[in-house]
C-alpha positions, 0 to 999 in steps of 0.5 A, a space after each residue: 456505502 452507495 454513489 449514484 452515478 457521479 456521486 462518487 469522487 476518484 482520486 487516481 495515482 499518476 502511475 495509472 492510466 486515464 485517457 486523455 491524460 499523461 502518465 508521470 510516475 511521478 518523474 520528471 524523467 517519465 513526464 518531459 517525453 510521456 504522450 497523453 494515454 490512449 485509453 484508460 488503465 481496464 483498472 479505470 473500467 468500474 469507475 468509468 461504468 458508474 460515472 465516478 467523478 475523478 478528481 485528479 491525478 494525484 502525486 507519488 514518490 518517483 517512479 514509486 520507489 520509495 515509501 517517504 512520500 517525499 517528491 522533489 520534483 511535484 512538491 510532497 502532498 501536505 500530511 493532513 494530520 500535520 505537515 511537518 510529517 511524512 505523508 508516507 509513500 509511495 501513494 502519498 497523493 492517493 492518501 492525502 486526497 482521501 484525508 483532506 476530503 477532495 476524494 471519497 476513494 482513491 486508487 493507490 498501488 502496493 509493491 513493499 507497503 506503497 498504500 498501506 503505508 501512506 494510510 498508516 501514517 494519514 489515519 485512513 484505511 488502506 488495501 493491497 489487494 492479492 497479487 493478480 486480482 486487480 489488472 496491471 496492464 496500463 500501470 506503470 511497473 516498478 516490480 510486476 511480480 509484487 505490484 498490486 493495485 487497491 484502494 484507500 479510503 477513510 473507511 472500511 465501506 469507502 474501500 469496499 466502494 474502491 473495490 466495487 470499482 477496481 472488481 466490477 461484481 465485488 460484494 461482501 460476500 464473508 463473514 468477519 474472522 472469529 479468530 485473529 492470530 497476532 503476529 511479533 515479528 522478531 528482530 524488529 524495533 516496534 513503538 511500544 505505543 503502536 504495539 499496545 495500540 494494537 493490542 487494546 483494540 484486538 482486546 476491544 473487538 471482542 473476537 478471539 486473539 491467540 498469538 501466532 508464531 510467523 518465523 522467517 520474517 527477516 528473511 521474507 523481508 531480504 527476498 522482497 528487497 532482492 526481488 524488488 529491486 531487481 524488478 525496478 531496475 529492469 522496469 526502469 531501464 530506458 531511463 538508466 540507458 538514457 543519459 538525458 532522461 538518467 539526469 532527470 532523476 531525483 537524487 534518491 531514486 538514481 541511488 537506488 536504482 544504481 545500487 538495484 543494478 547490483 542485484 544478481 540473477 543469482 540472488 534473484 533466484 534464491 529469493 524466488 526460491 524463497 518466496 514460495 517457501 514464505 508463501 507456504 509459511 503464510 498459509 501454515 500461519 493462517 491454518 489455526 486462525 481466519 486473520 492475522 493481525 500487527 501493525 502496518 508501520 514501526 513508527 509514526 510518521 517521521 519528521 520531513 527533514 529525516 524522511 531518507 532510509 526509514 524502516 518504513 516497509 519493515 512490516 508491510 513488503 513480507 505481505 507482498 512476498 507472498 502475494 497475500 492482501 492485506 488491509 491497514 485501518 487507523 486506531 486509537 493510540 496514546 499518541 497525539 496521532 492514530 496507529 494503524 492495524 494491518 490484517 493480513 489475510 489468505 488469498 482473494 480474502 478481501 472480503 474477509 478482511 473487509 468483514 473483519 474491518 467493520 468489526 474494528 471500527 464499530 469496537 472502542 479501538 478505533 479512530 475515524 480516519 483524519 
């Protein structure tokens, strides 16, 4: 996908930087006292060269600590596949943009799942790229060890675009993965109808599929809670210390990040700890195969009045652990609404990713984004 100059319009997560306009992170607690930035995020850099239109700021749960999308303070962007749903969070705003068509690409961040979780639930694709590929100098941090910036779009050449953009010089410069290793993380209650979604397009695309033993996900999965949570409680410190701006908070995100203060240094530790463990489990899983492959949510999306302690990053926040990307592309289900497949690759495998996504969407398991 080619954009000449302005042709090109971004939508931006209000967590990132564009000069000349405040960053909120969502919060009334950040947005009464937050100055117009003084530059762009150098995230912004590749939009600004080719004269990207950008069409908004875009909303975000607060402070992105959280994955229901939901926003008391701004109002919860509409789902565009039906609006008594959950958009998915925490780049509800990035997605949602992208689905109604006000934005050929946006940039969303990925901490637990924040943007493959909102494409899964809107029907677009979504990537969270390789931690430390993308600058997060100018973003707004809720856990900078996890953090990651990437782009949605409602497909595969949209988010190569996004990356073009994010990664001045991108191309896609790999072959599609010949083999896939489907992964079924165990102790995790999946929707049958999602799992057989993915399934039958993994068997439509023609590539060879070999399921894959991944233990260790329950545990991942406790690690990147222990470390982001710390992380957010340290990163949102000048709110929890200011009894003002600590009563500007949403209810929810005051809960949690009271219970993230709990965390200790100790846990903290034996996570990190763990996480190298995990990363060393990830690349011993990708050792046989190019790709894995499994859902990027449990569910679809829940009904707004029930948006609180979803499961919603059960599959998406061990990706983040080990800092691999991770790419999550809409499907056909026997639902009224699209799965969503997640690829997770190895490190800087964006591009193989992207290959392999081309090859999801021209395969009979595929469904255009909403």
């Amino acid at each position: 996908m080619q954009y000449e100059g302005s042709g090109l319009r971004l939508a931006v997560k209000d967590l990132i930087d564009v000069a000349g306009i405040p960053t909120t992170a969502g919060s009334r607690a950040v947005a009464e006292r937050a100055d117009p930035a003084a530059a762009d995020a150098p995230c912004m850099a590749g939009a600004r060269a080719i004269g990207a239109a950008i069409v908004g700021k875009v909303n975000l749960y607060e402070l992105a600590y959280g994955a229901s999308g939901v926003n008391s303070h701004f109002g919860t962007p509409a789902n565009p596949l039906d609006p008594q749903l959950v958009p998915g969070g925490s780049s509800s705003g990035s997605a949602v943009a992208v689905a109604d068509g006000d934005a050929d690409v946006a940039y969303g961040s990925d901490t637990g799942g924040s943007i493959r979780i909102p494409a899964a639930f809107c029907g677009i694709t979504g990537m969270k790229t390789t931690h430390g590929r993308i600058s997060l100098e100018g973003v707004w941090p809720l856990a900078p060890s996890l953090d990651t910036v990437g782009p949605m779009a409602r497909d595969v050449n949209g988010v190569i675009a996004g990356m073009s953009l994010l990664e001045p010089g991108f191309v896609l410069d790999s072959a599609p993965a010949s083999r896939i290793g489907r992964i079924r993380p165990s102790g995790i209650d999946v929707d049958p109808v999602i799992d057989a979604a993915v399934d039958a397009a993994l068997n439509a695309s023609g590539l060879e599929v070999v399921d894959v033993d991944l233990r260790g996900w329950q545990a991942a999965r406790r690690a990147c809670g222990a470390i982001l949570d710390y992380e957010a409680a340290v990163s949102n410190r000048a709110l929890l210390d200011d009894p003002a701006r600590g009563r500007l908070l949403g209810a929810e995100v005051l809960d949690r990040l009271t219970e993230a203060e709990a965390v200790t240094a100790a846990e903290v530790a034996e996570a990190r700890v763990h996480q190298q463990q995990w990363r060393e489990e990830m690349s011993a899983a990708l050792d046989g195969v190019d790709v894995l492959a499994l859902p990027a949510a449990v569910s679809f999306p829940p009904p707004l009045s029930h948006h609180g302690r979803w499961p919603y990053t059960a599959l998406t926040n061990p990706v983040n652990l080990s800092g691999f990307p991770a790419l999550a592309l809409p499907i056909s289900s026997a639902h009224r609404l699209p799965a969503s497949l997640q690829l997770i690759g190895p490190p800087n495998g964006e591009a193989l990713l992207l290959a392999t996504g081309l090859v999801f969407e021209s395969a009979a398991g595929y469904q255009k984004g909403a």
